[in-house]
Every structure is written in structure tokens, then in C-alpha cells.
C-alpha positions in Angstrom: -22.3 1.1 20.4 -25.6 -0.5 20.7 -24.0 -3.5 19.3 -21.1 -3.5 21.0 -23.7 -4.0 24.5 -25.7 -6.5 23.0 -22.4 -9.1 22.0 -21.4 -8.1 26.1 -25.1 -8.7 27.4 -25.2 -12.1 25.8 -21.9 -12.9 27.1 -22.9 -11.7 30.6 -26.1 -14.2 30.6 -24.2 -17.0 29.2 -22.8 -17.1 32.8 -24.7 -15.8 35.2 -26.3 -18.9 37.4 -23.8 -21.7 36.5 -21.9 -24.2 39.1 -23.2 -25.8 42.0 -20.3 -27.9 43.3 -22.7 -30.9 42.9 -21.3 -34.3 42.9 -23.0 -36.8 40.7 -21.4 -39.8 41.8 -24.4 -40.7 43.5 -25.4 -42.4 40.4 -25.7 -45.7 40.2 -27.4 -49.0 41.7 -31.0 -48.2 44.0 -28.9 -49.4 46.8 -26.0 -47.9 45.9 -27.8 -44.5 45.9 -29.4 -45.3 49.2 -26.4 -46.0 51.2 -24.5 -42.8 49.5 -27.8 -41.0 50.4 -26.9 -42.3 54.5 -23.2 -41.9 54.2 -23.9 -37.8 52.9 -26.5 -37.5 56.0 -23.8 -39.1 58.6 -21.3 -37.0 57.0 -23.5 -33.6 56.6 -24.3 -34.3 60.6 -20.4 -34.5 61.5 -19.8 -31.2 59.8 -18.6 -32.2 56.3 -20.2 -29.2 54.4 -19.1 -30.6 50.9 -21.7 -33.6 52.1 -24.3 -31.2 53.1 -24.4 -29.2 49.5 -24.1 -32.5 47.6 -27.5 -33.8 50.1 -28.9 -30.0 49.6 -28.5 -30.6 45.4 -30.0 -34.1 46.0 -33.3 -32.7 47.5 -33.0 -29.3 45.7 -33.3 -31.3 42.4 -35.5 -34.5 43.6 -32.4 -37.0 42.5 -32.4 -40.4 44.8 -34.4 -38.5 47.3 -38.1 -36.8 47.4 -37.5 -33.3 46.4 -37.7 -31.2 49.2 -37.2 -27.1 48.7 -37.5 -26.3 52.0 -34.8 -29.2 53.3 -32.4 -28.3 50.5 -32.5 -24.4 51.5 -32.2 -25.5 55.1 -29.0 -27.4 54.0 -27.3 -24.9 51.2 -28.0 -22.6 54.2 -25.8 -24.9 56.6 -23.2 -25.6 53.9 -22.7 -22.2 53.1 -22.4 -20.9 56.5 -19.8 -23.6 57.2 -17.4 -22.4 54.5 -19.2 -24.0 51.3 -18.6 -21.6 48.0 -20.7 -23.6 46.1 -24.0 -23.5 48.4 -23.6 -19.8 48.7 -23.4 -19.6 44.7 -26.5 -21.6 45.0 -28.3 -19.6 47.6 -27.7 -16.5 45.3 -28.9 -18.1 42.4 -32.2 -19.0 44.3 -32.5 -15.5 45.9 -31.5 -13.9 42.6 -33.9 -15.8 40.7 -36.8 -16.3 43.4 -36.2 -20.2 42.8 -38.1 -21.2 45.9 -38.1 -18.5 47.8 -38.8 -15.0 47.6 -36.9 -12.7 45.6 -34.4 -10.7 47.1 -31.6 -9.4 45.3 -29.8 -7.8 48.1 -29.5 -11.1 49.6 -28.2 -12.5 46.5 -25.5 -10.3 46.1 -24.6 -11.2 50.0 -24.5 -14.8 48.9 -22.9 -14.0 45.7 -19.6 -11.9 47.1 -19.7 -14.7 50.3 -18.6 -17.0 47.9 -16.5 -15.0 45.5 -14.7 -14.0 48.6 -14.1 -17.3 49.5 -13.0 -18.3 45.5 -16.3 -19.3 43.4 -15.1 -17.7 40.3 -19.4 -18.3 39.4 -20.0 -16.1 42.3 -17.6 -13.3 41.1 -18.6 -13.5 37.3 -22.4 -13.2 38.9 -21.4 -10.0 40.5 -20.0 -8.4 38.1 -23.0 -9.1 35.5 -25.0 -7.3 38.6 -22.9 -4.2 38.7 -22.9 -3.8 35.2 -26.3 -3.9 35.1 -27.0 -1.6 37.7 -29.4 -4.6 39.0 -30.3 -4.3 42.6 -27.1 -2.5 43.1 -25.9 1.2 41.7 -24.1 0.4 38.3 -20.3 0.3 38.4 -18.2 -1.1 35.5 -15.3 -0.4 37.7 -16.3 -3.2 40.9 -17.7 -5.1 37.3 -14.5 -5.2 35.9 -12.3 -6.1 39.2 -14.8 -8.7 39.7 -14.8 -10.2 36.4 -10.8 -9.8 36.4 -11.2 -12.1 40.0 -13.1 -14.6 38.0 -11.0 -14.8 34.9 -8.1 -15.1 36.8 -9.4 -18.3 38.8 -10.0 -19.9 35.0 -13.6 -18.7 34.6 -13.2 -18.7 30.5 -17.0 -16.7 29.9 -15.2 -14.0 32.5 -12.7 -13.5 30.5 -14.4 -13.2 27.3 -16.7 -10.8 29.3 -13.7 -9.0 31.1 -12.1 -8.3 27.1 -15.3 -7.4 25.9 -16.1 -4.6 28.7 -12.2 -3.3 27.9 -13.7 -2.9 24.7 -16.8 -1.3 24.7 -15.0 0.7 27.4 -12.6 2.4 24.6 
């Protein structure tokens, strides 16, 4: 048995964290950068939240840009609350984690089921490693199981291995 939830907690961390949505086709030429660096900013200020989470990874991660923390919360924050998944994966990973920020699980687990509700099968395989660990929330395989079902089922593959191996040590 003891085995059996060691194979299923490795899977679990295998997962837990992954995807930000970030797109790296800012790569390239110095000026090439810069002017995808203005078009994101223009775009991020017209309400294209796919532009604000690629500018929030930009200065979350210090690529083209100075890093900035505080600026890429500011703007995962922004993305999120304008319908971006992937930002509100990111802002659970951060509050999860205490990447920048104090740690605060219960707002993780807000920013994690905000964007498995809205389809980030990340976000749903995140919540379920949370409920089967009982961490920051009361354990429950059950919501774990539904939850990693959500994720397999949107092509998550480390879901699915995770959903088949809670069936099993479930039996």
C-alpha cells in the first residue's frame, strides 16, 4: 500500500505547476523583441488578455524586459480577471508556491478552480493533487478524482496516468 502512494505521489508532483500559456515568439532580433514588447503593451492596454499574460511572463521571467515581480503579478492579475486560464494557473502557482508573494493556499486553490473552470486542464490536475493531499483543503479523493477525470479528459496525459493510478490504489 505504502508503495502503491509513493508511484501516485510522484505522479501527482510530476504535474503540479506546469503551463503558463506563454508565447515564445518573442524571440528573435533586439528590435524585433522591442517592437513585439510595444505591440503586447498596445495590445494588453486594448483588452487582449492573451497579450497581457505573454507581457506578465515577459516580466515575470526577465526575457526582453527588466524583470519586474510586482508588474507581472499586476498583469497575470489583469489577464486572469479578463478571462485568461493561463494567468490564473500562474497566479496559483505563485500563491501556491509563495513565488513572489506570500503564501496563501486558499488563494491558490481560488486561482486554481478559476481556471479549471474556465478549461486549464493544469489547473484541474493541480486541484486534484491538492485534495488528495488534504493540502490547505480537507482531503477528498472523490472532488480529486472528478477533477483529475476533468483534466484527463481535456488531453492532460500525467492526469490520466494519475486518474488510473488513484482507481488503483482505490481497489
Amino acid at each position: 500500500m505504502i508503495k502503491i502512494f509513493m508511484s501516485v505521489g510522484l505522479l501527482f508532483s510530476i504535474n503540479l505547476f506546469a503551463s503558463t500559456g506563454h508565447d515564445h515568439s518573442h524571440h528573435g532580433t533586439k528590435k524585433g523583441t522591442q517592437e513585439k514588447v510595444k505591440a503586447y503593451i498596445k495590445a494588453c492596454d486594448d483588452g487582449d488578455m492573451k497579450s497581457c499574460n505573454n507581457l506578465a511572463v515577459l516580466y515575470d521571467l526577465g526575457e526582453v524586459v527588466k524583470q519586474d515581480k510586482k508588474k507581472a503579478i499586476e498583469l497575470y492579475t489583469k489577464a486572469c480577471n479578463g478571462g485568461s486560464k493561463y494567468s490564473c494557473n500562474t497566479l496559483g502557482n505563485m500563491y501556491f508556491k509563495g513565488d513572489s508573494m506570500v503564501q496563501n493556499k486558499t488563494k491558490a486553490i481560488e486561482f486554481y478552480t478559476k481556471a479549471c473552470d474556465a478549461g486549464n486542464d493544469y489547473s484541474c490536475n493541480n486541484l486534484a493533487i491538492i485534495y488528495i493531499r488534504g493540502d490547505g483543503v480537507k482531503q477528498d479523493k472523490e472532488k480529486a478524482k472528478e477533477l483529475f477525470f476533468k483534466a484527463c479528459d481535456s488531453g492532460n496525459i500525467g492526469a490520466c496516468k494519475n486518474y488510473k493510478k488513484l482507481n488503483e490504489s482505490s481497489k
